[in-house]
N, C-alpha and C positions, 0 to 999 in steps of 0.2 A: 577364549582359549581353544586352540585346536583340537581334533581328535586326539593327536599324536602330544601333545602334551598334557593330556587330560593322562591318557595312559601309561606315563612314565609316573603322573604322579600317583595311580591306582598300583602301579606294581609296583611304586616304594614303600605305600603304607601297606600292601597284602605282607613283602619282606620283615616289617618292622615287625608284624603281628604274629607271624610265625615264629619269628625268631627269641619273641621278648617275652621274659617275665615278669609280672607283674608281685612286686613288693611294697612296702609302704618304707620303704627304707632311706633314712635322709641322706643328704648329699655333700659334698663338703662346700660351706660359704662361698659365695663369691662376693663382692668389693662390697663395702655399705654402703647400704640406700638401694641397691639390687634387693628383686626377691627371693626370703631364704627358705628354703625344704625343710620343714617339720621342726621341731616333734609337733605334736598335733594334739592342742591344748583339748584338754573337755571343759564343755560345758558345765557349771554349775546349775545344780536346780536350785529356784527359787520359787516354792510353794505350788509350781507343777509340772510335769512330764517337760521333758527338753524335748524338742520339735524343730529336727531339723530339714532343708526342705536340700534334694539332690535333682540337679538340672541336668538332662544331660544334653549333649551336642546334637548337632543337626542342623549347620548351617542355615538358611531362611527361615527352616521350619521352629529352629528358636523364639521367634516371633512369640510363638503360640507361648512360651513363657509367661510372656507378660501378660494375657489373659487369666492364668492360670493365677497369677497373686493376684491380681485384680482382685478376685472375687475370695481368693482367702482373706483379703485384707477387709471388704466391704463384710465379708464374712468375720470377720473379730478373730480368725483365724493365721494367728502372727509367728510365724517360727523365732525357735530362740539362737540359729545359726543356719547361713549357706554354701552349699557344696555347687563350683560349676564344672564343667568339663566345655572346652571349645565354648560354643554358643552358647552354652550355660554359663560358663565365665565371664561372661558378657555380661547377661540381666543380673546374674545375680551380684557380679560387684557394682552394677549401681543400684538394687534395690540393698544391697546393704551398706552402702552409701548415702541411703536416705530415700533417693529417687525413686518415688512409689504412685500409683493411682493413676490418674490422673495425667499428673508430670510424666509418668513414666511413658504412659500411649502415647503422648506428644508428642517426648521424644525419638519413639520409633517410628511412629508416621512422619517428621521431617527428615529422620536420617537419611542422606544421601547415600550411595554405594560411592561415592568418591570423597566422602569423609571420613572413612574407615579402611580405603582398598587404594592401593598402588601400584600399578606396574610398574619393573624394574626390567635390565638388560638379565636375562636368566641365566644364576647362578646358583644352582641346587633348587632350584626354584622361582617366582615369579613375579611373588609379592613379598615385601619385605617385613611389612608388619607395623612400621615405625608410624603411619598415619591411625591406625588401631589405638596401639598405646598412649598415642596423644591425645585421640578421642577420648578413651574414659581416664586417663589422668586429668583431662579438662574440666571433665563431666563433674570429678569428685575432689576437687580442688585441691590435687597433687597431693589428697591423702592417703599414708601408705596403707597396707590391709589390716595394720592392726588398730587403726585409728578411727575405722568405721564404725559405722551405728551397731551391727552384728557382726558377730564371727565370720569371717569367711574364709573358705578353701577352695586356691584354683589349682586345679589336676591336669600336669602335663605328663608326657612322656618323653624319660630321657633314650637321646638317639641311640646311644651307642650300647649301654645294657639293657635295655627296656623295660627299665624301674617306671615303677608308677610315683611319681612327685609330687607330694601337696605343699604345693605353697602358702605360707601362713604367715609371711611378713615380709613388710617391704615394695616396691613399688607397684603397684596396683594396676597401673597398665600394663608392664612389663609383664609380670603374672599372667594375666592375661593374654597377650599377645601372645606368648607361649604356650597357652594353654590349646591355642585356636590355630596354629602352625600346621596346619595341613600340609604333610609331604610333598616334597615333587610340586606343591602350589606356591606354599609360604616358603620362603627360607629359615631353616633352622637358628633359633636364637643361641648364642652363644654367651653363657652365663660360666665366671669361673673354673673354664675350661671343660665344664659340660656342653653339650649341644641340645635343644629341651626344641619336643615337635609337639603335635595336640595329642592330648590327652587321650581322646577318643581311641587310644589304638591300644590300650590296655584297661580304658576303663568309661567306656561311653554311658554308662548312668553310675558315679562315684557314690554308691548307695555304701562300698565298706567305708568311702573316708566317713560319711554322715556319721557312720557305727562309732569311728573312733573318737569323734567328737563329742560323742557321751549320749548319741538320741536314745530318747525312748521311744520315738515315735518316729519313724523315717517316711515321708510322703515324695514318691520318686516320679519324676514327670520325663516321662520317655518321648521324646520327636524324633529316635532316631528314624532311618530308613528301614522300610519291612521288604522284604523277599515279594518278589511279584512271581507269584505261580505264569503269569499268564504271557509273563513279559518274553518278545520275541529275543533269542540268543543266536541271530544268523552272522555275527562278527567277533573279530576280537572284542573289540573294546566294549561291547554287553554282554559278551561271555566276564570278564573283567573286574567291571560293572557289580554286576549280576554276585559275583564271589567275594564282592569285598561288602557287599550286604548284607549276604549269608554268615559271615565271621564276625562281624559288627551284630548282627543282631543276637546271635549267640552266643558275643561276650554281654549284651548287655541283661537276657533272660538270664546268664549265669550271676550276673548283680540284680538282678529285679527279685530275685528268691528271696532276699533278705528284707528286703523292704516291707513295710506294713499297707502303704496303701498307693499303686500305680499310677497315677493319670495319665492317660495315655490319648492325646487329644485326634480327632481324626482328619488328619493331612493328606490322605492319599490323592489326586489328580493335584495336589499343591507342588511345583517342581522344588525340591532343597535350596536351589537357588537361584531364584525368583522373588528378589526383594520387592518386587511391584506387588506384589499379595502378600503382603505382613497386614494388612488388616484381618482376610481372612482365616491368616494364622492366626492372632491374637482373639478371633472370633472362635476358633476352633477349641483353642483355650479355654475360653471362657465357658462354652456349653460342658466342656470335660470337668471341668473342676467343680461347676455346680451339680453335676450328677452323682461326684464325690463327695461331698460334703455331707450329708447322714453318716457314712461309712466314718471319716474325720472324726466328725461329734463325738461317734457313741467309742469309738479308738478314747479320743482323750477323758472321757469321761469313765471310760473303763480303766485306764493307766492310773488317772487320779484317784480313784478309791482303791484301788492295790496299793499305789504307794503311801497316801494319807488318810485313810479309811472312808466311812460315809461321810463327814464332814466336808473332808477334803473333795468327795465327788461332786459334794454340791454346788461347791464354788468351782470346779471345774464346767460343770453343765452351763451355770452361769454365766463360764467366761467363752464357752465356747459359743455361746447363746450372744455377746458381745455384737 
């Protein structure tokens, strides 16, 4: 994509972002079997702390996701629902689809960039989305979001008020693909007379949907893009660039406050989108979350004896111990 359509699509999400506020407020239905906006079930506890895990967006560098359960998993370390935004809508609706370990690194080291990506004659945009939502409806055998292994919540933003959307049922690519609508790139989805782009532009780490889900324990794994002090600004479009970083990163420290514990894996010389280095994403991943895990442990083992006294701590240590 060119300069000059790189920068139409920068100055439609900066517009979105300024203009939009962010709500958890649902939307009116669109047709069955579409995905619907809220309300936003909680979680049940069942003998310990809910643990829910928030992904947020960051194109390639989502990769690093899947490192990041990797080792929660090998770790005994299972959330009991997930939150994705963009490229978190991704992993996390097929790890909550099943697709875990394993399965899951295969599947991102085979993923092609033209089983997921489409170009189209440009109409508000460049890709349409439609090969996306086929990928993971395929992936999780056209089941809808609430028929998953866990809870899940994909956070789009709708175009025209700039509500923050969680979707919580209903078709699970479609979800998705909305969720991951990058303006000015994707073309806006059209859901019952809403218009829903990526979420990222009111909520690039959905650490409050996690809240509303009932966590006790929120573990927020951030790939977004960080501000480059160093980085040359001799043009428009890294002047741009550069501003739409600074807003993104600022809404996502303004949601990382609430979180319990960050993982914030280290991607910096990994380009965002640079699908040929998702290993060393998911590598990057993987070193971040093993450095987190002490922090985890003594989180749920601390949750568990507040809420079920020493008893209950024991078997929390235990299970974190898994």
């Amino acid at each position: 994509m060119g300069a000059r359509a790189a920068l139409v699509g920068m100055l439609s999400a900066a517009g979105i972002v300024l203009s939009g506020c962010a709500t958890l407020a649902p939307v009116a239905a669109p047709p069955a079997g579409y995905p619907v906006a809220g309300p936003i079930r909680r979680i049940p506890r069942t003998g310990h702390p809910v643990v829910v895990l928030a992904l947020s967006g960051g194109v390639a560098h989502g990769f690093a996701h899947i490192g990041v359960l990797q080792v929660l998993d090998e770790a005994g370390i299972r959330p009991d629902g997930i939150v994705g935004t963009s490229a978190g809508s991704v992993v996390g609706a097929l790890y909550a689809g099943g697709l875990r370990g394993a399965a899951l690194i295969q599947a991102a080291l085979d993923l092609r960039r033209n089983q997921v990506i489409e170009f189209t004659f440009p109409d508000r945009g460049f890709i349409n989305g439609q090969r996306l939502q086929d990928y993971v409806d395929r992936r999780l055998n056209d089941r809808p979001i609430q028929r998953l292994q866990l809870p899940f919540v994909a956070v789009a933003t709708d175009l025209r008020t700039g509500r923050l959307v969680a979707f919580t049922r209903g078709d699970t690519g479609m979800a998705v693909r909305a969720s991951s609508s990058v303006p000015g790139v994707f073309q806006p989805l059209l859901l019952g007379g809403h218009e829903y782009v990526d979420g990222g532009l009111v909520s690039p780490v959905p650490v409050r949907v996690a809240r509303a889900m009932g966590a006790d324990i929120v573990i927020a794994v951030d790939v977004t893009r960080q501000p480059d002090a160093v980085r040359s600004l001799s043009d428009t479009t890294s002047v741009v660039t550069q501003s739409i970083v600074v807003m993104e990163h600022a809404l996502a420290k303004n949601e990382l406050a609430g979180a319990d514990v960050v993982i914030r894996p280290k991607l910096k010389g990994l380009p965002s989108t640079d699908f040929a280095l998702r290993a060393e994403a998911i590598a990057a991943g993987e070193q971040a979350a093993q450095a987190a895990l002490p922090k985890i442990r003594a989180l749920i083992a601390e949750k568990q004896r507040e809420l079920y006294g020493c008893a209950g701590a024991r078997r929390g240590r235990a299970d974190a111990r898994r």
